[in-house]
C-alpha positions in Angstrom: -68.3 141.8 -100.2 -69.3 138.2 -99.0 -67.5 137.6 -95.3 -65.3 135.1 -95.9 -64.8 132.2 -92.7 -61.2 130.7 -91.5 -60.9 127.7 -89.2 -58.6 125.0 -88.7 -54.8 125.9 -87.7 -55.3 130.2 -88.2 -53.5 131.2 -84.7 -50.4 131.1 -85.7 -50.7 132.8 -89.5 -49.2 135.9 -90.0 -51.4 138.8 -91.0 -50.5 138.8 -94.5 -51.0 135.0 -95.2 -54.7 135.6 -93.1 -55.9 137.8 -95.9 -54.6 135.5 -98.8 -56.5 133.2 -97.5 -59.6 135.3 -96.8 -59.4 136.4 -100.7 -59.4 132.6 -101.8 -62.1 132.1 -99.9 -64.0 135.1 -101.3 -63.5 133.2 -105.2 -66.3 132.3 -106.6 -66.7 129.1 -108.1 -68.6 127.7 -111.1 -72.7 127.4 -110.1 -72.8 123.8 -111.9 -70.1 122.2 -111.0 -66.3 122.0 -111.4 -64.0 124.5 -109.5 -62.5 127.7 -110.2 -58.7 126.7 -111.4 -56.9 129.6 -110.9 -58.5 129.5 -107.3 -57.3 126.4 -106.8 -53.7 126.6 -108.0 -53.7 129.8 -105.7 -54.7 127.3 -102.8 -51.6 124.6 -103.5 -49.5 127.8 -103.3 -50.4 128.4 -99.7 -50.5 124.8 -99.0 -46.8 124.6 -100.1 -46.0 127.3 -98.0 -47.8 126.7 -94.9 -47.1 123.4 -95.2 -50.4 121.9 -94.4 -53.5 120.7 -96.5 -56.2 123.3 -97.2 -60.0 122.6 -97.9 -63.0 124.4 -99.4 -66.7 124.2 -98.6 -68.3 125.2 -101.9 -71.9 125.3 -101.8 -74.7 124.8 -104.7 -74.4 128.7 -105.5 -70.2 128.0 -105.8 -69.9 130.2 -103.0 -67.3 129.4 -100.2 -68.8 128.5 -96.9 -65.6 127.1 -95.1 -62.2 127.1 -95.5 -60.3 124.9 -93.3 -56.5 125.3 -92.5 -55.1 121.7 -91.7 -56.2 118.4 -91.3 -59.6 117.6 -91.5 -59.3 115.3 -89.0 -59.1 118.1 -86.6 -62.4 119.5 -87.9 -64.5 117.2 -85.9 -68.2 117.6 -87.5 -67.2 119.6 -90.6 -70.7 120.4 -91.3 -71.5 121.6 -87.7 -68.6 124.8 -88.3 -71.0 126.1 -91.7 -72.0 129.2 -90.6 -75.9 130.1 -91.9 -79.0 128.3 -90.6 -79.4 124.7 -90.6 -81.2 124.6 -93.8 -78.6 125.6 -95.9 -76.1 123.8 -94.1 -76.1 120.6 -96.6 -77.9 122.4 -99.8 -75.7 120.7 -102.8 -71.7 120.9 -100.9 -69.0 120.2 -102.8 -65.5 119.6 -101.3 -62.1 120.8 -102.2 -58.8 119.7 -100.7 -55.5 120.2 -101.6 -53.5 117.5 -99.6 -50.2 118.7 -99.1 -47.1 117.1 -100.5 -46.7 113.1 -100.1 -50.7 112.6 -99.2 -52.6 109.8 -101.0 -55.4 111.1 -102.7 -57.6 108.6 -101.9 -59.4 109.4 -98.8 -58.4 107.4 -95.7 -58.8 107.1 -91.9 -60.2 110.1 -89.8 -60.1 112.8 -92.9 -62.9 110.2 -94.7 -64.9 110.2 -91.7 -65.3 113.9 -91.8 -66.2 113.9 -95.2 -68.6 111.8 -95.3 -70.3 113.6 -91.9 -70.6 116.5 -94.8 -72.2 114.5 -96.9 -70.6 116.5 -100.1 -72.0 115.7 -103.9 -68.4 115.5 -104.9 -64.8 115.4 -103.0 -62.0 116.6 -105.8 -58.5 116.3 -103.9 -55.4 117.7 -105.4 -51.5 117.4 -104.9 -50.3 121.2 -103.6 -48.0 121.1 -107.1 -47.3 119.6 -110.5 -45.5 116.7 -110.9 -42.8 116.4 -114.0 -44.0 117.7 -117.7 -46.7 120.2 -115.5 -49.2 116.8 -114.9 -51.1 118.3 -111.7 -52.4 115.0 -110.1 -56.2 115.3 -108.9 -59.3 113.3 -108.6 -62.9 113.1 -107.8 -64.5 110.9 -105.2 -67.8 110.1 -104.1 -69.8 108.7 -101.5 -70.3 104.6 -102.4 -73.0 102.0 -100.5 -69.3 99.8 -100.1 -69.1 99.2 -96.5 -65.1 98.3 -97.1 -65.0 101.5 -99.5 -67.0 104.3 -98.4 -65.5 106.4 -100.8 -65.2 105.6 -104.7 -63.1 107.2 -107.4 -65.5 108.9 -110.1 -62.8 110.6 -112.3 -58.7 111.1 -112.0 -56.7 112.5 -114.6 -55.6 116.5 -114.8 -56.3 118.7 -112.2 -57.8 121.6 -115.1 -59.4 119.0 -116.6 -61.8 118.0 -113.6 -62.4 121.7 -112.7 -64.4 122.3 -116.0 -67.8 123.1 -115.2 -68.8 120.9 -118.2 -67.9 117.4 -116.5 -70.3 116.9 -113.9 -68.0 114.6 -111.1 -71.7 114.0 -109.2 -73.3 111.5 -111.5 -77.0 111.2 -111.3 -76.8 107.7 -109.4 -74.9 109.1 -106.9 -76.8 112.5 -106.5 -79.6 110.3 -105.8 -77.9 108.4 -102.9 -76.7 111.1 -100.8 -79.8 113.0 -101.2 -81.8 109.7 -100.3 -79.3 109.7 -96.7 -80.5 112.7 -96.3 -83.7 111.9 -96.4 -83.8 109.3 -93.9 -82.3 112.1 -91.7 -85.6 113.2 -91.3 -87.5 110.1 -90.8 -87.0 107.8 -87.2 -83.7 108.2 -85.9 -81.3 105.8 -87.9 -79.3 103.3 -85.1 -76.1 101.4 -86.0 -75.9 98.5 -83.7 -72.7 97.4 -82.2 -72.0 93.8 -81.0 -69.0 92.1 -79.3 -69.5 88.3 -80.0 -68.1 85.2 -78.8 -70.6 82.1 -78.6 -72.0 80.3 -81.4 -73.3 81.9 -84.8 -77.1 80.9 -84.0 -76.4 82.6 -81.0 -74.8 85.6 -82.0 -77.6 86.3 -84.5 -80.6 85.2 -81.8 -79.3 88.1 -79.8 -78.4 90.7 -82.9 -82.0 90.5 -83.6 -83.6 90.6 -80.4 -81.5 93.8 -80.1 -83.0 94.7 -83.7 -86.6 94.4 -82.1 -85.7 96.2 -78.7 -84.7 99.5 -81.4 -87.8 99.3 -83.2 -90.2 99.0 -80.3 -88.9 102.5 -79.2 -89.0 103.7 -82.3 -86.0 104.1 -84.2 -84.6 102.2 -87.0 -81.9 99.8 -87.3 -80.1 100.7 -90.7 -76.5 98.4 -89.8 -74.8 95.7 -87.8 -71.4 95.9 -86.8 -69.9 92.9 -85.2 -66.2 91.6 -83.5 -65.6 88.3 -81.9 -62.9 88.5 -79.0 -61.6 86.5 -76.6 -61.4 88.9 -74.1 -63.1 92.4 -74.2 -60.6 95.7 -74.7 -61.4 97.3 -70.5 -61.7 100.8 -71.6 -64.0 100.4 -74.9 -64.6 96.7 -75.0 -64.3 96.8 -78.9 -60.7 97.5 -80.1 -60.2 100.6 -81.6 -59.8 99.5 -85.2 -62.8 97.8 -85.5 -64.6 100.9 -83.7 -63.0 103.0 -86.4 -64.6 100.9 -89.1 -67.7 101.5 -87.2 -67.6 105.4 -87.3 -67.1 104.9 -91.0 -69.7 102.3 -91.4 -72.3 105.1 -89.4 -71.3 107.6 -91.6 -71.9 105.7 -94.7 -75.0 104.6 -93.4 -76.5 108.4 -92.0 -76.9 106.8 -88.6 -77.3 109.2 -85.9 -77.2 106.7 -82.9 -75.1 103.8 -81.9 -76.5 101.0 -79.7 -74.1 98.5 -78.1 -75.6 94.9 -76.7 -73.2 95.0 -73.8 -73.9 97.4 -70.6 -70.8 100.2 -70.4 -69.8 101.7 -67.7 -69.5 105.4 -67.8 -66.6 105.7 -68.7 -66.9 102.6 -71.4 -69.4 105.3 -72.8 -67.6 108.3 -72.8 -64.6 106.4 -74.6 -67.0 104.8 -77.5 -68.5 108.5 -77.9 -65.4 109.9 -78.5 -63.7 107.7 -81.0 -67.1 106.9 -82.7 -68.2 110.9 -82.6 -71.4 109.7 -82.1 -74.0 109.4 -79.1 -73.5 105.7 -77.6 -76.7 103.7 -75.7 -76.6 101.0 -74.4 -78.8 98.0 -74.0 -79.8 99.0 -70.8 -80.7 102.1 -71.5 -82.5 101.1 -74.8 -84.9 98.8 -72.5 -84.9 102.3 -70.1 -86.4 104.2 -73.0 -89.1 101.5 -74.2 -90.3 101.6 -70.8 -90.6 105.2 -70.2 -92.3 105.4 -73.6 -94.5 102.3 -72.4 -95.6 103.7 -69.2 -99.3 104.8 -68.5 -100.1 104.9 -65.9 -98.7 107.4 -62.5 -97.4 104.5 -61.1 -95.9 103.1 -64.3 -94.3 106.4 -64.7 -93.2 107.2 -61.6 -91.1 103.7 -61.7 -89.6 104.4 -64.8 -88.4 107.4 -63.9 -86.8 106.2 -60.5 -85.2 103.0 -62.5 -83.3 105.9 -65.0 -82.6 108.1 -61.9 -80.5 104.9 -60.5 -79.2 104.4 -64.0 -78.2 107.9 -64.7 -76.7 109.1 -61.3 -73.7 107.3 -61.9 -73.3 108.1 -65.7 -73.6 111.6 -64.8 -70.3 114.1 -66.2 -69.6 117.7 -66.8 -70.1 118.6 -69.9 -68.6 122.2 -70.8 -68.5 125.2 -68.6 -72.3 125.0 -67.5 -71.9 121.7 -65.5 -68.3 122.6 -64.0 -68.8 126.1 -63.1 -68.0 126.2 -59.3 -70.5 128.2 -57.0 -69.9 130.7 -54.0 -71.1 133.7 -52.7 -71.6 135.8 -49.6 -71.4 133.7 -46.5 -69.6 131.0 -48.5 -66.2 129.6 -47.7 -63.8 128.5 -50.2 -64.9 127.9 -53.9 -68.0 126.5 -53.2 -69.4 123.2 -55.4 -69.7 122.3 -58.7 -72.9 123.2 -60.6 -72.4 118.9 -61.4 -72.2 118.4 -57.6 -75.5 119.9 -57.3 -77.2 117.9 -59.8 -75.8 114.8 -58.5 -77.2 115.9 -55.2 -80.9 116.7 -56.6 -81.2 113.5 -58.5 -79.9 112.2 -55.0 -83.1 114.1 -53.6 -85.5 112.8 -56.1 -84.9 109.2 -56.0 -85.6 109.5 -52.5 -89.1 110.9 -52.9 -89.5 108.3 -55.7 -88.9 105.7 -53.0 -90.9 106.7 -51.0 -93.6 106.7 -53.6 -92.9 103.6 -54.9 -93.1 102.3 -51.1 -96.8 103.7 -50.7 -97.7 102.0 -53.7 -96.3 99.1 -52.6 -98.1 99.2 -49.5 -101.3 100.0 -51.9 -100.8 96.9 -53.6 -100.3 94.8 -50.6 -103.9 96.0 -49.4 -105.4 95.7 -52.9 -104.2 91.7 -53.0 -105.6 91.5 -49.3 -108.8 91.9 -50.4 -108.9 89.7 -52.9 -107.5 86.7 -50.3 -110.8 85.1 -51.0 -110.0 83.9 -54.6 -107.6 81.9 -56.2 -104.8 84.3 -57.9 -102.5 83.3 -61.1 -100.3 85.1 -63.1 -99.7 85.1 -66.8 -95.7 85.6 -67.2 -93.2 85.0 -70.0 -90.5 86.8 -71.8 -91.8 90.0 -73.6 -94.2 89.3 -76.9 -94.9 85.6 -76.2 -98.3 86.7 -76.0 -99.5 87.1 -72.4 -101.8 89.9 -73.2 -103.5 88.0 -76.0 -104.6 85.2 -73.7 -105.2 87.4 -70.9 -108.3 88.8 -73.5 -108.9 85.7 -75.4 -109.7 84.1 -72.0 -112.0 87.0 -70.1 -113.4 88.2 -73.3 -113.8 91.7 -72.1 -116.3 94.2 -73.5 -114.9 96.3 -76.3 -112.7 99.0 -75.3 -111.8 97.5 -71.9 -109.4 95.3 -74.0 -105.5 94.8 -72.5 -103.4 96.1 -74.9 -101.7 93.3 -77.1 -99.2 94.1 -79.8 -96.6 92.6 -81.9 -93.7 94.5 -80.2 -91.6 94.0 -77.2 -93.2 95.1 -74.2 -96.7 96.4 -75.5 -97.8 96.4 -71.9 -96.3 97.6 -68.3 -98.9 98.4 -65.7 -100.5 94.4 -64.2 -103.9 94.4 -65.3 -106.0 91.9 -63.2 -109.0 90.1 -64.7 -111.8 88.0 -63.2 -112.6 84.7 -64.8 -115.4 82.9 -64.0 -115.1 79.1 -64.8 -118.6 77.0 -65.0 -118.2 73.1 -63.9 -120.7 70.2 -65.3 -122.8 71.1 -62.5 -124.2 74.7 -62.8 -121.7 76.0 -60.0 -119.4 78.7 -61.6 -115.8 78.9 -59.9 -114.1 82.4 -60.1 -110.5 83.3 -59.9 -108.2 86.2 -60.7 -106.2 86.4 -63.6 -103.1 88.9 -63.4 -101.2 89.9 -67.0 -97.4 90.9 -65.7 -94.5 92.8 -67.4 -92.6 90.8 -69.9 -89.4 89.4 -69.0 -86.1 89.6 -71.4 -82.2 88.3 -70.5 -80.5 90.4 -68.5 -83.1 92.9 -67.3 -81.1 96.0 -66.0 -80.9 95.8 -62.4 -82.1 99.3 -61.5 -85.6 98.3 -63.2 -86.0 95.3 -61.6 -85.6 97.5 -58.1 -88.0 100.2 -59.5 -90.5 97.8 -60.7 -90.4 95.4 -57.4 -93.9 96.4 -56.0 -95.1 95.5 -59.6 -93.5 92.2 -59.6 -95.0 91.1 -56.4 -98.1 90.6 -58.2 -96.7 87.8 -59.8 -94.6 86.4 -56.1 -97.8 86.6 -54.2 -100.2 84.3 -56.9 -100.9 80.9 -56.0 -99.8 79.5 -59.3 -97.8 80.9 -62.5 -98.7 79.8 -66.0 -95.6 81.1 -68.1 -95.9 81.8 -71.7 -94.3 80.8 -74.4 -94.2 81.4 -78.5 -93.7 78.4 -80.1 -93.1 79.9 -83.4 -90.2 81.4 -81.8 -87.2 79.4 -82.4 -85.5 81.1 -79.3 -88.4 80.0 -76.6 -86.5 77.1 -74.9 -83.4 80.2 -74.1 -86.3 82.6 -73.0 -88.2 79.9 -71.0 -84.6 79.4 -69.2 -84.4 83.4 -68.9 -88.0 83.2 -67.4 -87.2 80.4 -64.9 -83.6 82.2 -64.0 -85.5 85.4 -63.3 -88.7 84.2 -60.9 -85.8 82.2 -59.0 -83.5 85.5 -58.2 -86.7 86.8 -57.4 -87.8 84.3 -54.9 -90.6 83.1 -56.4 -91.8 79.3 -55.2 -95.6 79.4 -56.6 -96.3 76.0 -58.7 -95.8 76.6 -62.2 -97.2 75.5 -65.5 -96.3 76.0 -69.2 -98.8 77.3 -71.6 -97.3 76.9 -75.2 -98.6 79.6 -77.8 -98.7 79.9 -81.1 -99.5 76.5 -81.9 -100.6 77.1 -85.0 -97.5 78.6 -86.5 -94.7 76.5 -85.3 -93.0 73.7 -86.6 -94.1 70.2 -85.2 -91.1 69.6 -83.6 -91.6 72.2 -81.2 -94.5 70.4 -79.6 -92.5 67.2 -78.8 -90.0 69.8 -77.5 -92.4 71.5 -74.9 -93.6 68.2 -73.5 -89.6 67.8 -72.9 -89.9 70.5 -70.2 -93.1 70.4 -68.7 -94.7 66.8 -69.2 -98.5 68.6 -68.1 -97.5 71.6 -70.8 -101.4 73.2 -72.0 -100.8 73.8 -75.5 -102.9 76.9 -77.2 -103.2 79.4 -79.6 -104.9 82.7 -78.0 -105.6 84.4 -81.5 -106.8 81.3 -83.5 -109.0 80.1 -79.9 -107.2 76.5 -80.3 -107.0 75.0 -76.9 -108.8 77.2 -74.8 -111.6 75.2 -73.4 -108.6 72.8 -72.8 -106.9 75.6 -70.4 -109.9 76.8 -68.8 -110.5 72.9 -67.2 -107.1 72.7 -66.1 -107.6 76.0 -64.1 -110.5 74.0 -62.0 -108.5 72.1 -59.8 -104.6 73.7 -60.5 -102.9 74.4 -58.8 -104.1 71.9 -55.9 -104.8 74.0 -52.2 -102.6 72.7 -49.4 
């Protein structure tokens, strides 16, 4: 006999009502759809006499995986309790649910959240009894692309009526859309993105989809925007709670697996969006973390990418379960000892102290490195990420194939500084060689722990003699990110001369042009890929910037 599984409220069930229940769960039900009726008038008799809603997980051979006692709000993930192996977890559910008396049998709040985490082909809800003239109220619902409605009526009428195997509740449209969810389950992790507004709408969206580009450069795939404009931010979750829990729903309907917020949380920030949206919560910072660790080549990339998420982690570090809040002790010990979470706080502790000194040394490497160059002039190619740096860092040394910089349409391609000589001839013969540096891309509020991490990096560009920043034309956010790019080499301490190189003049609007010569009257304009203003750029180098 198939082992029947309880869950929900069963502590407090008498012995008798247990194995009721166990036998209802034992029912089979009809292999093509429908319900068993008897089974299910057997059900609203327990739910009248417990006095709380009942549900059935019914899978694609009408066998009973789950029956849940109570809310199924309290469920949490309802398809994380399926016993079996994860590949029969979600094989063709169907959901059954009597509501209990005075329910709405439309799904609402916290119970449609959990349904749609399961992801059923069909979700027939029923009263626990029949109304006047026998009418048992019931109806069918299924999962709709309606960010307002995730859930949509498909039939309503008698409750023996919708339990005939005959009437198929999942029609073929919607078969098709949750099995195409979970598909994209299997593909790059789906992200939700989560935004708390307040400037203006060109703004708002500038940022949305800078955000959009940070989650495709490390790899996943934004599938939804959620945004609220406030005044002032909620302290504990920043977003109020209603419009979080139209987010959960909207992730649900979606199939995202990851939420990404454009505002740094604190830890506990996080903790409280993970809990109300039941799903793991990044944010921006982290998000930039993660491109960089995937980014990073190089031992000394590597090694300051982990130290910058050391410093960003230590702090977000919690117990979670009995593993990290175990206490230790022993023989020799007194009192209870320290938490297994106090000793991980106190390794990182000991790791980010090796990683300093590590990132020191190469510091000091770096410092010797530039010393030995102190013979030639030194500039540095800087902008905000994907303005094309590494582009004209090729198209102006023309390396030999395969000793290429790396230069991509995604935000930063490239970590490691790459130095380059170029030798530039004059009218008379004499050739005139400098050093040409390619530098991390910049972005708006950098997290501060990379900045630390990646300071010995960043010196390449505070110790050239002049900067030529970068900028994308055909970008209609370059004039913010030429601001970001100033904003940053001033907290840095730069004071190097610097000129603007606008790229991309070949794809932007003319307007643009007129607009560059607004900040820098001596702007070089260029286009690295189409070779448009090169020559141009390389006489300018000659004599800039002047020796004092």
């Amino acid at each position: 006999m198939k082992q029947s599984v309880l869950a929900g409220r069963v502590t407090g069930l008498r012995p008798a009502q247990k194995r009721r229940l166990e036998r209802l769960a034992q029912r089979r039900h009809p292999e093509q759809g429908g319900a068993d009726l008897l089974g299910l008038q057997r059900l609203a008799a327990e739910a009248r006499e417990l006095e709380l809603p009942l549900s059935l997980v019914v899978d694609g051979r009408g066998l009973c995986r789950l029956l849940w006692v109570g809310p199924l709000e309290q469920s949490g993930r309802l398809i994380e309790r399926l016993p079996g192996s994860e590949r029969r977890q979600g094989q063709d559910l169907r959901l059954l649910s009597c509501i209990g008396r005075g329910q709405s049998l439309e799904p609402v709040g916290s119970d449609a959240l959990v349904g749609m985490d399961l992801q059923p082909l069909f979700w027939l809800r029923f009263s626990d009894r029949a109304r006047s003239g026998g009418r048992w109220p019931a109806a069918v619902y299924g999962l709709s692309r309606d960010e307002a409605q995730p859930w949509t009526c498909r039939l309503e009428g008698e409750l023996a009526d919708l339990c005939d195997p005959g009437i198929n509740p999942a029609e073929a449209g919607e078969l098709e859309a949750v099995r195409a969810i979970n598909q994209t389950r299997q593909g790059p992790e789906q992200v939700m993105l989560l935004a708390l507004v307040s400037g203006e709408e060109t703004e708002s969206q500038r940022d949305i989809a800078e955000l959009e580009g940070l989650v495709r450069s490390a790899g996943g795939l934004p599938v939804g925007v959620v945004r609220q404009k406030r005044q002032q931010a909620a302290p504990h979750t920043l977003w109020g709670e209603g419009k979080l829990r139209e987010a959960a729903l909207e992730a649900r309907r979606l199939g995202a697996t990851l939420v990404v917020t454009d505002r740094e949380l604190t830890p506990v920030q996080a903790r409280n969006l993970e809990r109300l949206l039941d799903l793991p919560v990044s944010d921006r910072s982290e998000l930039i973390l993660d491109i960089f660790a995937q980014r990073a080549a190089s031992s000394a990339g590597r090694l300051q990418v982990e130290l910058a998420q050391l410093r960003y982690r230590l702090p977000r570090l919690s117990g979670r379960g009995l593993s990290l809040s175990r206490q230790g002790g022993g023989i020799g010990t007194r009192g209870p000892g320290e938490t297994q979470l106090e000793k991980d706080r106190r390794a990182i502790a000991r790791r980010i102290e090796r990683l300093q000194r590590d990132v020191e040394r190469l510091g000091e490497h770096r410092a010797r490195l530039r010393q030995g160059r102190c013979g030639l002039k030194r500039l540095a190619l800087v902008g905000y990420t994907n303005a094309g740096k590494s582009s004209l860092l090729n198209a102006l040394t023309q390396p030999v194939a395969g000793e290429e910089v790396l230069a991509e349409n995604k935000l930063f391609a490239t970590l490691d500084p790459t130095t380059r000589r170029l030798d530039l001839p004059d009218g008379s013969g004499a050739v005139r060689r400098l050093l040409l540096t390619d530098t991390v891309g910049f972005i708006r509020e950098l997290p501060p722990p990379l900045v630390e991490a990646f300071r010995s990096t960043l010196e390449e560009t505070l110790e050239a003699d002049g900067l030529l920043i970068v900028v994308d034309l055909a970008d209609p956010a370059w004039p913010v990110q030429l601001r970001t790019v100033h904003t940053i080499l001033d907290s840095l301490g730069s004071h190097a001369p610097r000129r603007l190189v606008a790229n991309q003049i070949d794809r932007c609007p003319a307007t643009a042009l007129e607009q560059a010569r607004s900040f820098d009257a001596d702007v070089v304009f260029i286009s690295a890929t189409a070779g448009l203003g090169l020559q141009h750029l390389r006489d300018m180098l000659q004599d800039w910037p002047q020796s004092t």
